[in-house]
C-alpha positions in Angstrom: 0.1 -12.0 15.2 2.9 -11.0 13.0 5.4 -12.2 15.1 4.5 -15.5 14.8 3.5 -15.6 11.3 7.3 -14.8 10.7 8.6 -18.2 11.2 6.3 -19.4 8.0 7.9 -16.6 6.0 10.6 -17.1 3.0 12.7 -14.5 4.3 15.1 -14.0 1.3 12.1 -13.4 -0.8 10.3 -11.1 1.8 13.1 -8.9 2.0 13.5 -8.4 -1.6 9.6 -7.7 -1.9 9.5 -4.9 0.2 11.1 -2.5 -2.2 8.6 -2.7 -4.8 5.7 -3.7 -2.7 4.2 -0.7 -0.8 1.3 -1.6 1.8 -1.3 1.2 2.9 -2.0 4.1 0.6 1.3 5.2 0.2 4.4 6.4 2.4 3.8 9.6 4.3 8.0 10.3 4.6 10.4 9.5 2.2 12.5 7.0 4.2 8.9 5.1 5.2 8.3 1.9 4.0 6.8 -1.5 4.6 9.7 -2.7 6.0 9.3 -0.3 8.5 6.3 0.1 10.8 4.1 1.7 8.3 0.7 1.6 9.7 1.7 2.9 13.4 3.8 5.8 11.7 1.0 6.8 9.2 -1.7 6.9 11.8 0.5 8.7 14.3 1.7 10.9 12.0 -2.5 11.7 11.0 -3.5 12.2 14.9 -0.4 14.2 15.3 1.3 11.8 17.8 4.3 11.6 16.2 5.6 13.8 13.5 8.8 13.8 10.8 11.5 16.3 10.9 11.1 19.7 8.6 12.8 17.1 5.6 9.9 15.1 5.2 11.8 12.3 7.2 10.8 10.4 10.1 13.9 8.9 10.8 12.5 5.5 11.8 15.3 3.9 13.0 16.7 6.9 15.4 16.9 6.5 19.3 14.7 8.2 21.0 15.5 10.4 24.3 13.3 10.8 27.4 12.5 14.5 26.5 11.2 13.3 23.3 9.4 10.4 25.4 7.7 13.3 27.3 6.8 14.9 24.2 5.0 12.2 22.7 2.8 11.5 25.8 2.2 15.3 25.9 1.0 14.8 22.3 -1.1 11.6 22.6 -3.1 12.4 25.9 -3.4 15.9 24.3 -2.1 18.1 27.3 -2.3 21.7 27.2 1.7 22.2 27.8 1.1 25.9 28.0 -0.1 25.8 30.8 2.4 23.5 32.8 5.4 25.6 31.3 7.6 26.3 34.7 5.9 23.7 36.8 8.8 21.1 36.5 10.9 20.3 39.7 13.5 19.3 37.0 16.3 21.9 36.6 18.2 19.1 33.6 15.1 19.8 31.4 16.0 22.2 28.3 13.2 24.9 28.2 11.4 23.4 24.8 11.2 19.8 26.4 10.5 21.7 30.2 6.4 22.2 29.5 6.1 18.5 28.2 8.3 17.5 31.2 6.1 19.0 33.2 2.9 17.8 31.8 3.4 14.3 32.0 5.4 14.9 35.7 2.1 16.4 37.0 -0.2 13.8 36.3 1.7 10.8 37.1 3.2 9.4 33.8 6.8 10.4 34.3 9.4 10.9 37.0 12.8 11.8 37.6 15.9 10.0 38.2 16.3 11.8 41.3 14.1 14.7 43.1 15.7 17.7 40.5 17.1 15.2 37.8 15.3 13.9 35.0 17.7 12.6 32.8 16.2 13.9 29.3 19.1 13.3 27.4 19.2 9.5 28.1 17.3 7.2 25.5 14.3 5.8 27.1 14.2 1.6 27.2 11.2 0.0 25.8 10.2 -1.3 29.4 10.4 2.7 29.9 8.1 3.8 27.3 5.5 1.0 28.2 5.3 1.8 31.6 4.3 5.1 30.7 1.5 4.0 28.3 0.5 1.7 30.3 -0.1 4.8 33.5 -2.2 6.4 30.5 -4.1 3.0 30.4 -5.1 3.4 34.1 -2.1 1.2 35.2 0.1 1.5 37.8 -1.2 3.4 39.5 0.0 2.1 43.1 3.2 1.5 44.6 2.1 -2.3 45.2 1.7 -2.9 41.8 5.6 -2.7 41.1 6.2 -5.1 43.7 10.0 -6.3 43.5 10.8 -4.9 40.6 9.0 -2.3 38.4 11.1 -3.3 35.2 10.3 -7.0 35.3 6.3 -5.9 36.6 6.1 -3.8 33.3 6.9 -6.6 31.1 4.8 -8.8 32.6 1.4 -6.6 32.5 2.9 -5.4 29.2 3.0 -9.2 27.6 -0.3 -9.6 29.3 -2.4 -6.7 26.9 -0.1 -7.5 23.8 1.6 -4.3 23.8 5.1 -5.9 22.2 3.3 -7.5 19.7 5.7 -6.1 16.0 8.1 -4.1 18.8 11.6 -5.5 18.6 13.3 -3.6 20.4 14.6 -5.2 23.6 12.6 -4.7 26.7 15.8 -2.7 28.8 17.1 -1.6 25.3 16.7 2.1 23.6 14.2 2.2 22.0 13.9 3.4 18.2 11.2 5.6 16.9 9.9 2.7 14.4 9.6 0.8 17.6 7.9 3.6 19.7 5.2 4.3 16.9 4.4 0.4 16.8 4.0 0.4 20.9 2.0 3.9 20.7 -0.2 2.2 18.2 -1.1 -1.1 20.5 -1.6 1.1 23.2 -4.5 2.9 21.4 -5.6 -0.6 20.5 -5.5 -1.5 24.1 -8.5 -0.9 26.5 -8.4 1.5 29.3 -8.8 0.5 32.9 -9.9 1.5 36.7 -8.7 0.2 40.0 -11.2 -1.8 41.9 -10.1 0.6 44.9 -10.1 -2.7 47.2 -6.1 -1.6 48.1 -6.3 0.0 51.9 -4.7 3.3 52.3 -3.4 5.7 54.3 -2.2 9.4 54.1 -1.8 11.2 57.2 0.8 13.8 58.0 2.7 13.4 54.8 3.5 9.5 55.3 1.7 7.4 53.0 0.8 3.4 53.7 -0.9 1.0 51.4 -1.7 -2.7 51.6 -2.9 -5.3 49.7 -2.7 -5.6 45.9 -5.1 -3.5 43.5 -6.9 -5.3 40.4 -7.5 -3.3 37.4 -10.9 -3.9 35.5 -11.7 -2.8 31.7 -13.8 0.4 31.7 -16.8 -0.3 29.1 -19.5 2.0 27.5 -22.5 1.4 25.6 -21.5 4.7 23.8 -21.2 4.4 19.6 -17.9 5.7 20.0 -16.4 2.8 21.9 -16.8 0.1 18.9 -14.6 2.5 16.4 -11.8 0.4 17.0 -12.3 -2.9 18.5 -15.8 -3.2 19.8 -14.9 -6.0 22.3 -17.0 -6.8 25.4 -15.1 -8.5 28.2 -15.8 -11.9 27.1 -13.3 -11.0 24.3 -16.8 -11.4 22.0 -17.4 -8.7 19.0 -20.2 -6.4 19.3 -22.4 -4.2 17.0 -23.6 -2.4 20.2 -24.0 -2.4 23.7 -21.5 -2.7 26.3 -17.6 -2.6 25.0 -14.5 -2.0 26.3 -13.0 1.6 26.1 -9.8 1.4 24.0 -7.8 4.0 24.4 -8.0 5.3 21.2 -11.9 5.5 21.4 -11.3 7.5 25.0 -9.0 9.9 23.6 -10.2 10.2 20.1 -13.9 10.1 20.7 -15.0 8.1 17.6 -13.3 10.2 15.5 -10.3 7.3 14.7 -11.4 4.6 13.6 -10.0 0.8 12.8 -11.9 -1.2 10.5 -10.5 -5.4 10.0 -11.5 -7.7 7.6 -10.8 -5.0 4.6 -8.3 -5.6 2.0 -6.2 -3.5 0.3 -5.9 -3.0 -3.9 -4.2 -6.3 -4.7 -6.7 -8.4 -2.6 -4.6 -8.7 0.4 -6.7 -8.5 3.9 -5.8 -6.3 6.2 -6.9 -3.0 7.9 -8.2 0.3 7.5 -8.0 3.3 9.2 -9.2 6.2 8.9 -9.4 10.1 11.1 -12.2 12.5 10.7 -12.6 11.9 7.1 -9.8 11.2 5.9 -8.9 7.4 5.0 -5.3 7.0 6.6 -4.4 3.6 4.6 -5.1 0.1 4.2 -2.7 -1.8 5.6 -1.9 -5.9 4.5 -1.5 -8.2 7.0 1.5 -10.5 7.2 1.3 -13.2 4.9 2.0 -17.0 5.9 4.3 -17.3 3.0 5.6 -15.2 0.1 7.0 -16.9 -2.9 8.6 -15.5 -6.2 8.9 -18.8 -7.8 6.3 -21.1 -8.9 4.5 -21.9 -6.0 4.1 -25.9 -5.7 0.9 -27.7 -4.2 3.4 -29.5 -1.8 4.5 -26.0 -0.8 0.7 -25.5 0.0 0.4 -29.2 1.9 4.0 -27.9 3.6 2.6 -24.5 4.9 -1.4 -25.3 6.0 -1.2 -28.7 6.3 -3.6 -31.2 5.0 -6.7 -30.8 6.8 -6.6 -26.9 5.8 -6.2 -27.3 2.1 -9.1 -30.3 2.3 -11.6 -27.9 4.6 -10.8 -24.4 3.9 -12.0 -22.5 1.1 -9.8 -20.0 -1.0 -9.5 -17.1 -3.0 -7.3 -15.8 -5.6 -6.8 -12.1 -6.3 -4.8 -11.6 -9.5 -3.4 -7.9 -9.9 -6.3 -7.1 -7.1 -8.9 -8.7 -9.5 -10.7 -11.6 -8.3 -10.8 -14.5 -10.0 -11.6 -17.3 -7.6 -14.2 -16.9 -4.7 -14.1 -19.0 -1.8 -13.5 -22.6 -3.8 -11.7 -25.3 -3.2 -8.4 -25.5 -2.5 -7.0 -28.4 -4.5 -9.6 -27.4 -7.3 -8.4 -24.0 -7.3 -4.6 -24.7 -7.5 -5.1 -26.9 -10.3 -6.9 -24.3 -12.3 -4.2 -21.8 -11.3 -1.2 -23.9 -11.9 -2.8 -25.1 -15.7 -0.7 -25.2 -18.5 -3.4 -22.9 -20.0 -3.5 -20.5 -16.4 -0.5 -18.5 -17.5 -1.0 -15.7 -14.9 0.0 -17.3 -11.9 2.7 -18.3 -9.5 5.6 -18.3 -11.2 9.8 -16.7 -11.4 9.6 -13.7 -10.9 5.6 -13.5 -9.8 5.0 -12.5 -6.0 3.0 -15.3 -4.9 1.4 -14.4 -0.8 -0.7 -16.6 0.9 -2.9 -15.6 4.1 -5.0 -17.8 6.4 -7.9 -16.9 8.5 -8.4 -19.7 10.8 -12.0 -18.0 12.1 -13.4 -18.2 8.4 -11.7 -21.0 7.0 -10.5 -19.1 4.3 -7.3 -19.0 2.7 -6.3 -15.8 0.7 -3.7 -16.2 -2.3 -2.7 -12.6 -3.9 -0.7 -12.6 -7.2 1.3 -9.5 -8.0 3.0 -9.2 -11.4 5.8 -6.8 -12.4 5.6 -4.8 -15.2 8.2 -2.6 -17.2 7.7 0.8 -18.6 10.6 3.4 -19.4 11.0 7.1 -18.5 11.2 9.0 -21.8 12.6 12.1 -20.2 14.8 13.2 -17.1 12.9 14.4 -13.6 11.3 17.3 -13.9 12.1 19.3 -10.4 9.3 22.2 -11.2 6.7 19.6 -12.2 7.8 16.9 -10.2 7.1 14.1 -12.8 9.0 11.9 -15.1 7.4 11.3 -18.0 7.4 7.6 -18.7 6.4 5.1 -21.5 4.8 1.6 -20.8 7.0 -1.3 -22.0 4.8 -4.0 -21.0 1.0 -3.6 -19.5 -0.8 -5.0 -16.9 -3.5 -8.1 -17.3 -6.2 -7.2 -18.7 -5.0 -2.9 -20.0 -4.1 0.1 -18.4 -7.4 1.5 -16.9 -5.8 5.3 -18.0 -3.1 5.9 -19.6 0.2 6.3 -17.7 2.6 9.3 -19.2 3.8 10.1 -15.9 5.2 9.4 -12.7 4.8 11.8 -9.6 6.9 12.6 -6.9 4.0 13.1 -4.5 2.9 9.2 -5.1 6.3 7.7 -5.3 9.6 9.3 -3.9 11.7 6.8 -6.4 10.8 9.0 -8.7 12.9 11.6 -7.7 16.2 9.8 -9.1 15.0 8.9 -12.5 16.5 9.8 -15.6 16.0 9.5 -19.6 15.9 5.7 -20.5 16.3 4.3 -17.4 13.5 1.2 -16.9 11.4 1.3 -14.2 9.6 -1.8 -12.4 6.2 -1.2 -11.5 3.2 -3.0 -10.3 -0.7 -2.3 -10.4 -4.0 -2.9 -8.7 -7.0 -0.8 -8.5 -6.5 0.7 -11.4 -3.9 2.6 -10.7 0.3 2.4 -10.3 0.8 1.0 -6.8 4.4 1.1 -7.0 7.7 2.0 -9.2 11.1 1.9 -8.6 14.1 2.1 -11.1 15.0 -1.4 -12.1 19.1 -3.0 -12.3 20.5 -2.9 -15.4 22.9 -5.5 -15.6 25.9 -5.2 -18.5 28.6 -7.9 -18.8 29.7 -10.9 -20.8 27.6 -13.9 -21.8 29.1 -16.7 -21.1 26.5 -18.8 -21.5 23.0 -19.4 -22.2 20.1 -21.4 -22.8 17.2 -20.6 -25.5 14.2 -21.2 -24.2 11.9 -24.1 -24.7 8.5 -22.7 -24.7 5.6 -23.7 -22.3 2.8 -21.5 -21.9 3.3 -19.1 -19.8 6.6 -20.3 -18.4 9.7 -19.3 -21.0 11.8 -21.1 -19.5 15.8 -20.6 -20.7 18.6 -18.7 -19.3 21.3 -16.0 -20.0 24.9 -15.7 -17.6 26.5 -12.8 -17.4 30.1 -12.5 -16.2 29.7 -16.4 -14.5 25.9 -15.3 -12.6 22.8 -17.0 -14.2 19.8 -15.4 -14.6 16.6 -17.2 -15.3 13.9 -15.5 -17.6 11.0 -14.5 -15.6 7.8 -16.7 -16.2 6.0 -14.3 -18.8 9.3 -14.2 -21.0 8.6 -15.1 -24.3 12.1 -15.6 -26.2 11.4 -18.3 -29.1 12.0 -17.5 -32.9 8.5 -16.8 -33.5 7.8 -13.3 -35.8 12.1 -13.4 -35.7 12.5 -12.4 -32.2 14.6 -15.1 -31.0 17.3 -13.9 -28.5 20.0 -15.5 -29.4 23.3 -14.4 -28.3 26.9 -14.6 -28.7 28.9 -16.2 -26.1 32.3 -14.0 -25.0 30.4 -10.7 -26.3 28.9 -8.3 -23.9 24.8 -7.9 -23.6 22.5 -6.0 -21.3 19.6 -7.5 -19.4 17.2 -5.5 -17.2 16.4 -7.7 -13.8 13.0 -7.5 -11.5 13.6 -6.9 -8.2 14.2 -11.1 -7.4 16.8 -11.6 -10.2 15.3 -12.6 -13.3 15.6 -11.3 -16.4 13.1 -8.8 -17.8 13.7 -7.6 -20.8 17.0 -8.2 -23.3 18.5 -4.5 -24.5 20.0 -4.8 -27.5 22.3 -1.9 -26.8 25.0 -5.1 -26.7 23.8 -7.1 -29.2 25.1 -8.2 -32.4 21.2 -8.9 -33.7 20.4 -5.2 -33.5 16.6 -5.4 -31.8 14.9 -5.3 -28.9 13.0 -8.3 -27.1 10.9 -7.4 -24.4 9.6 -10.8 -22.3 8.2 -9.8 -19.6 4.6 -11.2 -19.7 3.2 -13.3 -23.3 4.2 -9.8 -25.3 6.7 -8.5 -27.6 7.9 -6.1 -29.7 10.8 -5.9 -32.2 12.8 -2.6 -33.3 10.8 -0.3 -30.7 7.8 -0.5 -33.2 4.1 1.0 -32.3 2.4 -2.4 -33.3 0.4 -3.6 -30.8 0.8 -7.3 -29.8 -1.7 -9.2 -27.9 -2.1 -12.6 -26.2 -5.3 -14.2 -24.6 -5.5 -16.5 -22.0 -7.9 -17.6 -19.1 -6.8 -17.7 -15.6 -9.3 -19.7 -13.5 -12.1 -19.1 -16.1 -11.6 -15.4 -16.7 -10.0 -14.3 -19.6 -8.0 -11.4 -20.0 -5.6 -9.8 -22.8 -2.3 -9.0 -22.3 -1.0 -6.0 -24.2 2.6 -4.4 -25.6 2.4 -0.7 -26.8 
């Protein structure tokens, strides 16, 4: 459960991830991110739940209104509004909300806020929203089962079938359309239900009597298309076949949507996949335990899983998506990784995560490095590229060359220019991400030249009173003459990664007249084409490290 998995979380260092670190295959609107509800919108937005406005925005953090509300039900239980247009007792209801109105009126999953007055305009409360799921589940159903108070019933059966689990919006607050898309998605998680039809009843002459309470139990099939998302039977056990629960999203989708767990994504991380028909939606990362964009420290690792996890579990390391440790020791494998001679591991300015799986044993670490290349030209509207140059390339090589950068695979790309740097990472062979990088300009006012370890620079550079560390790949000594030395009260230029440390030293300020790239074991002097290699081994795998 995400929610919980939060409190473990470095949160400084989560929030300045997200910009660069995209989960899933790729935003499907512009102002879509990981820090939003990714998966839910992108699946939504596949089944055609939930759609973006005609700007290619979803507008994630907007309220929504009961009208909309009705919409979105009319949309995921697939009514035919056509043919409920003029049915509504509602005379409040504009005339492209009135059909949904209707819809979701006539079979029980809406309701006024008086006999003629539905109130469309309001913005509907999460306790709302999950009511009506929750009718679509087969809940409430009867009067009895509001009892007191339908509000604090809701919650209750709501908490019960984990359908707040990432919603944070407050149960009797608006809610926003990030949050909707996130309870929308747990409800087609959730499995559908029947009444056990024990209530007694009455309906004679227009006066209706009930008593006793109703129980709801899980409707299950032996049907394929009931295991395409969870494949649960009652006991709560996994099943290859025979009788499972009926989540919703199997009911209304028939197989055809599909949830697969225990898949990872291109840098290693585990997470989900889903896919529609067949189309592959995404693969979405879980939330890790921790992030870290320092060096990570085995007492970090004793602090986090605790002693009996690092001694029991197994682990494995994904570097740039590439594995390089499977299921091995713990201790073992931290000490390989951490090696003065490991040089591709935690580290400034390395996104360390780490992820547990408490059924397997298994503990997954993910190391994502941050590279630099530079657009060569400005953005190209009819083309919608930027043509770019690498600066510094990935372990092991580029898989194909990269000349440009689309618009369709990153929006960022949109707002580049000539000679601005760009911060990118990559897994799968392929660009997973790219954003422009901050360029900071100022006076030194002091600095420290590094003392070389391998794989850890080490030094400094402040500009106008702020330090900035050198991030763990810089290599800054006076070997081949590139020593970056500077002049204390003059002005220099140092391109950041998205956590703060230094990058790469422009020259543009300098007094010494060359460039020194150190990102990564690599550098190049006077914008030369020589090609300069290092080698290493990280856990037992060697890979080369390249500067075009």
């Amino acid at each position: 459960m995400r929610n919980l998995k939060r409190a473990l979380s470095l949160a400084l260092a989560s929030i300045m991830v997200m910009g660069l670190m995209v989960v899933g295959t790729g935003a499907a609107y512009d102002d879509v991110s990981s820090k939003q509800n990714q998966e839910a919108i992108e699946v939504l937005q596949e089944v055609g739940v939930m759609t973006g406005d005609e700007n290619g925005n979803f507008n994630p953090d907007a309220l929504v209104t009961r009208n909309e509300m009705a919409v979105v039900m009319s949309n995921l239980m697939d009514y035919r509004v056509a043919n409920y247009k003029g049915t509504s007792p509602f005379t409040d209801v504009p005339a492209w909300a009135e059909p949904y109105v209707a819809a979701c009126y006539t079979n029980g999953i809406t309701s006024g806020v008086s006999a003629t007055t539905y109130g469309g305009d309001q913005s509907v409360t999460t306790a709302q929203a999950a009511l009506m799921l929750m009718k679509a589940l087969g809940y409430f159903q009867f009067q009895s089962d509001f009892e007191n108070d339908w509000q604090f019933s809701t919650i209750k059966q709501a908490n019960k079938i984990d359908l707040f689990i990432d919603v944070e919006s407050g149960v009797i607050e608006p809610m926003t359309r990030n949050d909707l898309a996130q309870l929308v998605l747990n409800t087609l998680k959730a499995g559908t239900v029947e009444a056990d039809n024990d209530t007694i009843k009455v309906d004679a002459d227009g006066v209706k009597v009930e008593a006793g309470k109703v129980s709801y139990n899980f409707i299950t099939s032996g049907e394929s298309y009931a295991g395409a998302i969870k494949g649960l039977t009652t006991a709560g056990t996994v099943v290859n076949s025979g009788t499972r629960i009926v989540e919703l999203g199997e009911k209304l989708y028939q197989g055809d949507l599909k949830m697969y767990e225990d898949r990872s994504d291109d840098f290693g991380r585990p997470g989900t996949r889903w896919t529609y028909k067949t189309t592959t939606i995404g693969t979405y990362s879980d939330t890790p335990a921790a992030t870290y964009t320092a060096k990570m420290s085995k007492d970090d690792l004793y602090d986090l899983l605790g002693k009996d996890v690092v001694d029991d579990y197994r682990l494995d390391l994904f570097v740039d998506g590439v594995k390089v440790a499977d299921e091995v020791a713990i201790t073992t494998t931290y000490a390989q990784a951490n090696s003065s001679s490991a040089s591709c591991q935690s580290g400034k300015g390395v996104l360390t995560e780490v992820y547990t799986d408490a059924d397997k044993e298994l503990v997954t670490v993910t190391v994502s490095n941050t590279y630099l290349m530079q657009a060569t030209g400005d953005y190209n509207e009819s083309k919608g590229t930027v043509a770019v140059t690498t600066l510094t390339t990935p372990i092991g090589g580029l898989t194909n060359s990269v000349n440009s950068l689309a618009d369709d695979d990153f929006d960022s790309v949109k707002d580049m220019a000539e000679d601005d740097y760009i911060l990118y990472t990559y897994a799968g062979g392929k660009v997973q991400s790219a954003v422009k990088a901050e360029v900071l300009t100022g006076e030194v006012t002091a600095y420290s030249t590094a003392t070389k370890t391998y794989g850890d620079a080490g030094g400094n550079v402040t500009i106008d009173g702020t330090k900035h560390d050198y991030a763990k790949f810089a290599d800054v000594t006076a070997e081949n003459g590139c020593a970056t030395e500077f002049s204390v009260g003059n002005n220099a230029a140092i391109v950041l990664d998205q956590y703060g440390y230094a990058l790469y030293v422009d020259d543009a300020a300098l007094s010494m007249g060359n460039y020194v790239y150190i990102d990564a074991v690599a550098k190049e002097t006077n914008l030369s084409t020589k090609m300069i290699a290092d080698a290493y081994c990280p856990v037992n795998i060697c890979t080369t490290r390249k500067m075009p």
